[in-house]
Every structure is written in C-alpha cells, then in structure tokens.
C-alpha positions in Angstrom: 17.8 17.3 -4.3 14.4 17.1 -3.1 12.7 16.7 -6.4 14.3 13.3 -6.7 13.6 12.2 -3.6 9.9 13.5 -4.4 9.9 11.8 -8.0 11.3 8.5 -6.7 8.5 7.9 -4.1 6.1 9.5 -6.7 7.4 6.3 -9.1 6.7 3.8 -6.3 3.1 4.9 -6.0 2.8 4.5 -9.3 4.5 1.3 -9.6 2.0 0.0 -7.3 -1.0 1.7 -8.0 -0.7 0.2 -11.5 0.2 -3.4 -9.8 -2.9 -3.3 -8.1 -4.5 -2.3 -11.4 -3.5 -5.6 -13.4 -3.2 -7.6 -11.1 -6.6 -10.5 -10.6 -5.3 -12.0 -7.4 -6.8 -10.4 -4.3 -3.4 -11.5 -2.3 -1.4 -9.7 -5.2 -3.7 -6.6 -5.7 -2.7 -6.2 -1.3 1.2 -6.5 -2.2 0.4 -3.4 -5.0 -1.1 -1.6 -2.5 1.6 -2.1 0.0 4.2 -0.9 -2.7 1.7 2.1 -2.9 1.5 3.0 0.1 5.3 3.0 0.5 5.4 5.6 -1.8 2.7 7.9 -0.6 3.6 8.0 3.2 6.9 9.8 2.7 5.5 11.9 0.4 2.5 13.0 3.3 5.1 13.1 5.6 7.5 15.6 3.1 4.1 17.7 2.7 4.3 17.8 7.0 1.3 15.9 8.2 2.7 13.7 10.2 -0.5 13.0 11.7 -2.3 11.5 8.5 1.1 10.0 7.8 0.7 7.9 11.4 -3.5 7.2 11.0 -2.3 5.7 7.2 -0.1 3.7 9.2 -1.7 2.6 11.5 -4.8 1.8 8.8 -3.3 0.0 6.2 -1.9 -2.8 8.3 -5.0 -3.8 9.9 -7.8 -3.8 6.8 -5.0 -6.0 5.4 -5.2 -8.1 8.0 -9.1 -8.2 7.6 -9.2 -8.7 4.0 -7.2 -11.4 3.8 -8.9 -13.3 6.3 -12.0 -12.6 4.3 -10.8 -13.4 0.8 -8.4 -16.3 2.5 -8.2 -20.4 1.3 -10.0 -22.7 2.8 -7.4 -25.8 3.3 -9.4 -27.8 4.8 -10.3 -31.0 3.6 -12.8 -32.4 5.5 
C-alpha cells in the first residue's frame, strides 16, 4: 500500500515539475512549482526528515512571496 501512496506523490512532482517546464508565465511557472512541491514534502517526510520537510515549508512560501513582488504588474497609470 505504500508504493501507491509513494507513486501518487511521485506523479504530482512530476506533474509539476513539467508545468514549470512549459510553462512562459513567471506567475504560472510559481503554481508548477507549488504542485511540485506538494508532491515532494510527503515524500521527505515518508523518507523521515521531518526537519527538511518543515525548512521546505517554511522556504517555499516566502521566496514566492519575494518573486512575485519582483516579477509583479505595474498597474499604475500615472
């Protein structure tokens, strides 16, 4: 039973890694790696480090925060 459960999350890394891949959008390659990352951190956390599993975590939200603010729209028209 864990081999599915090991395959499925393996499929959603993949799914996003190759999202991010074709993807030209900065905003879109962000959601691939989102997807990606939904698939690796139960695997890290299956393998037992729970610590790296937590620091990804913890990562991953805030240089997404950062890079969209760098790579966001300017909407202002003045």
């Amino acid at each position: 039973m864990m081999e599915y459960i090991i395959i499925i999350f393996g499929i959603i890394a993949l799914l996003g890694t190759i999202t991010t891949y074709l993807r030209a959008s900065p905003f879109d390659k962000l959601i691939g790696l989102a997807v990606m990352m939904g698939g690796v951190i139960p695997l890290i956390v299956l393998k037992g480090y729970l610590d790296v599993a937590i620091l990804v975590a913890i990562i991953m939200p805030l240089t997404t925060i950062f890079i969209l603010q760098a790579t966001g729209r300017n909407t202002d028209e003045s």
